[in-house]
N, C-alpha and C positions, 0 to 999 in steps of 0.2 A: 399376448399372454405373457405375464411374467415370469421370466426364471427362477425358479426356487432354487434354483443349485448356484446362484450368482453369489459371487464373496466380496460384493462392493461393499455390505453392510454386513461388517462384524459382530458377536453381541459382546461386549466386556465383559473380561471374565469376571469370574463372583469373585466377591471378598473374602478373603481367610479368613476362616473360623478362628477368633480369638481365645486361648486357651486359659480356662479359668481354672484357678487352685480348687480340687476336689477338695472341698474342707470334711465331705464324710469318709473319706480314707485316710487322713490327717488323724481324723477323731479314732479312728480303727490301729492308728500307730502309737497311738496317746499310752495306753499301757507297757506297750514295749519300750519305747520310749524311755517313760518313768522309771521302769527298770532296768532300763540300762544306765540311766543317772545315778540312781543311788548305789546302786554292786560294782560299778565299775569309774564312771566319772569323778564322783565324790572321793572312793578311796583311791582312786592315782592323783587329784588333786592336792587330797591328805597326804601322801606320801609324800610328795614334789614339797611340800609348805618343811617336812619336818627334816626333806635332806637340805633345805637353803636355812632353816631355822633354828637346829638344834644342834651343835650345844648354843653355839651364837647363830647370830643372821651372816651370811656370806655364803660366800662358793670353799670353802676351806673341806668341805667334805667330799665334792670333788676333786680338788687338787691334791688330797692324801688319797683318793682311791685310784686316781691316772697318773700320781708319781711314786705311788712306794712300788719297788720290782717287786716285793711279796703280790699284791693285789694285782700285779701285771702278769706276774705267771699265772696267777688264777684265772684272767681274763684269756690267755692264752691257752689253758689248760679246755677252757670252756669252749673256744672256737677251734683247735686241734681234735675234741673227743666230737662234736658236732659235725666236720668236716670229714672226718674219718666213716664215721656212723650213715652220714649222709651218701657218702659213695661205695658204700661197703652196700647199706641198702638198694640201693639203684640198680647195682651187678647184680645184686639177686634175686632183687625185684623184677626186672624186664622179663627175663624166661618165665620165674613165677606166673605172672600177668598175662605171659604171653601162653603159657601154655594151659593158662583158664579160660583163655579166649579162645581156640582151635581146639578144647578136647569134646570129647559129645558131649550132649547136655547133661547124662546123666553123674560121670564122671566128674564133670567141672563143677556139677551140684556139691556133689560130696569133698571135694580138694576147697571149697570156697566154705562150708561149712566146717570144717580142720582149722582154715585159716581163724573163721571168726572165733571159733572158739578157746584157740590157744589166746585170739585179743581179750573174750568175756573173762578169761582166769585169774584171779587174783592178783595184781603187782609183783605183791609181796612172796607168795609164795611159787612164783616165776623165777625171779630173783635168786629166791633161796636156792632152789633146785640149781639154775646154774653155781651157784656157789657150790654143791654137792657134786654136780658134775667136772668143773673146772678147777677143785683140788688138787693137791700134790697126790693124796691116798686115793680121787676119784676115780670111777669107771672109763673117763678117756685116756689118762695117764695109765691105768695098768692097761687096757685095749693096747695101747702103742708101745707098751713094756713087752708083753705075752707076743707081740709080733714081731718085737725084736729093731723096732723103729726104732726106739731113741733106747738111752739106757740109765737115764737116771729123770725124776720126773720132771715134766717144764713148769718153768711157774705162770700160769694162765691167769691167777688170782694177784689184784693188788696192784696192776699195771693196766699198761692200754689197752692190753691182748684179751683183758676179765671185761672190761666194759665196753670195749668193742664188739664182743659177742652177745655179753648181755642186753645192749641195747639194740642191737640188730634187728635178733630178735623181738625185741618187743615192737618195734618200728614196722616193721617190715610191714604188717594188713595196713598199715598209715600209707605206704606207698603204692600197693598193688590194687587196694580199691581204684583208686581213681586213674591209676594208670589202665586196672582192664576195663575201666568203661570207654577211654577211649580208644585203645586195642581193637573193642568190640564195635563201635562206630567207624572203622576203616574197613572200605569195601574192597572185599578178598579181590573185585577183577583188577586194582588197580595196580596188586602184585602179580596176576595172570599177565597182565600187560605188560610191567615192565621186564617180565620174562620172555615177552615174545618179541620184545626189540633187543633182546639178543643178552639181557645184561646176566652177570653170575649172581649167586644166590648172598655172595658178598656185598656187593653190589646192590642187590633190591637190599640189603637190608639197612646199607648203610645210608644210600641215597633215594631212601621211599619209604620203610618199615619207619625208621628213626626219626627223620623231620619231620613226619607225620603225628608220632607219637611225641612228641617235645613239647606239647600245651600237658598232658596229662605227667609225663616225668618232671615237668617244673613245678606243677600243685602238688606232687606227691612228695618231690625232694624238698620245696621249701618248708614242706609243714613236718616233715622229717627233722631240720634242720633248727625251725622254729620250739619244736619241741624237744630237741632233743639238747639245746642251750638251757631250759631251764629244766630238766631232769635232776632230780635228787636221790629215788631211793638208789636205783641201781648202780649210780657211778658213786654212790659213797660205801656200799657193801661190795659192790667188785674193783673198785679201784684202789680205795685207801688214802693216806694222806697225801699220798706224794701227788697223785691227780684229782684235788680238790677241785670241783667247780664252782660257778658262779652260785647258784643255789642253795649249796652247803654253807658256804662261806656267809652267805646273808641269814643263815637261819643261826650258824653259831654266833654272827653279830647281834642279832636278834634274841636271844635264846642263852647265850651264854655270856656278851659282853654287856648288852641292854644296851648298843648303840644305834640306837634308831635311826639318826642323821645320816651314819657313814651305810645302814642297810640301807635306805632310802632310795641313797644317792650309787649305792650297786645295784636297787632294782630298777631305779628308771634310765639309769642307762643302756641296760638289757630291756627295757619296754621301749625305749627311741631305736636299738637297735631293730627291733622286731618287727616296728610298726615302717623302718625304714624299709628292711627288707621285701614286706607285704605291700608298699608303693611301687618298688622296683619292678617284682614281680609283675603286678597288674600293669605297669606301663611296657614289660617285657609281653605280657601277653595278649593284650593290646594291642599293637603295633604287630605283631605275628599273623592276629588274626588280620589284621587291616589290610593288612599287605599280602596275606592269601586271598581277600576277599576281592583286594584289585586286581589279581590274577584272571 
């Protein structure tokens, strides 16, 4: 009788399915596609043609935008108000986030509806109100008068201190969305646990709450950071001339010199920086996960 269980005769394994191009999902991106060429391809192409073309053909609109110091304080001005804004948000984002993620459902309902709704309000009339607020004659300068805190008013308007909090504010649901979704996807036993090998609350937070939480505070800080390089209204009504950004500077190019070539060549350098950033990230996040995954 023959053994059926004998392994003298192997069968070959099958062949790999060869993987063909869905062309009806192709045809289903054909639209998005198209429109992403035309709004977005086309005019950074046009920009690029008219900062190497205009007024002549060269790099000369380059070389006055990376050598004059006027354009390099600006350039600076734009990653100091960024950088600022970006870690200002983050410190008050984490609690925020974190305490939408641990409060009861009904609670965290209503604190996460606050939040969106302060993002649905107007820019503009955001803005203003801090202007209103951050006054010499406003309600926090006399608050901190009537207490006897300071004694003469501070100037919060016009400097770092007015668009630092203007934009904070306005950034902040930029960071706490995506930071409490993944707040929300880290499982409570994993800080029960590291409480029962004995560690302090320091301790879980800083080696468990945090690594844990660093894919969501880097999609929230870098689009904090990405958008907060090319803001305009708020840091040209709370800051003033002295802390011009990049933004301002290419719309008064645009708008008041008519030099299309030297705006050109300050927006796409701010779009190389941007797009350079959003590589980094993804290969930051990337590698994070890969390397938790090999875990």
């Amino acid at each position: 009788m023959p053994n059926v269980l004998s392994t003298d005769t192997v069968a070959p394994p099958a062949p790999k399915a060869r993987h063909k191009p869905d062309w009806r999902s192709l045809r289903l991106l054909a639209p998005a596609l198209l429109l992403l060429a035309i709004f977005f391809v086309l005019p950074v192409l046009s920009l690029l043609l008219r900062s190497i073309m205009e007024p002549t053909p060269g790099l000369q609109n380059y070389a006055e935008l990376l050598g004059s110091t006027t354009y390099l304080k600006v350039f600076g001005n734009t990653f100091l108000v960024a950088t600022v804004v970006t870690v200002a948000t983050v410190v008050i984002g984490f609690p925020t986030a974190w305490l939408l993620a641990i409060a009861p459902r009904r609670i965290s309902s209503l604190l996460f509806s606050i939040l969106l709704l302060s993002m649905w309000t107007n820019l503009l009339a955001r803005t203003f109100a801090w202007m209103v607020l951050l006054q010499s004659t406003g309600p926090i300068n006399r608050l901190l008068m009537a207490l006897h805190i300071i004694n003469e008013p501070l100037a919060l308007v016009n400097n770092l201190v007015g668009i630092t909090v203007g934009m904070t504010y306005i950034m902040l649901p930029f960071l706490v969305m995506p930071l409490h979704a993944t707040l929300r996807s880290i499982d409570a036993s994993t800080l029960r646990a590291a409480a029962v090998c004995g560690t302090s609350r320091w301790q879980a937070f800083w080696r468990v709450l945090v690594p844990l939480a660093v894919p969501g505070i880097a999609s929230g800080a870098l689009m904090v950071f990405v958008m907060a390089l090319g803001y305009f209204v708020t840091p040209a009504l709370l800051g003033g001339p002295s802390y011009m950004m990049l933004a301002e500077l290419i719309a008064q190019l645009v708008q008041g010199l008519l030099n299309w070539g030297l705006a050109g060549a300050a927006a796409f350098v701010l779009l190389a920086v941007t797009l350079g950033l959003f590589t980094l990230q993804l290969r930051f996040t990337g590698g994070a996960r890969a390397s938790m995954g090999g875990k």
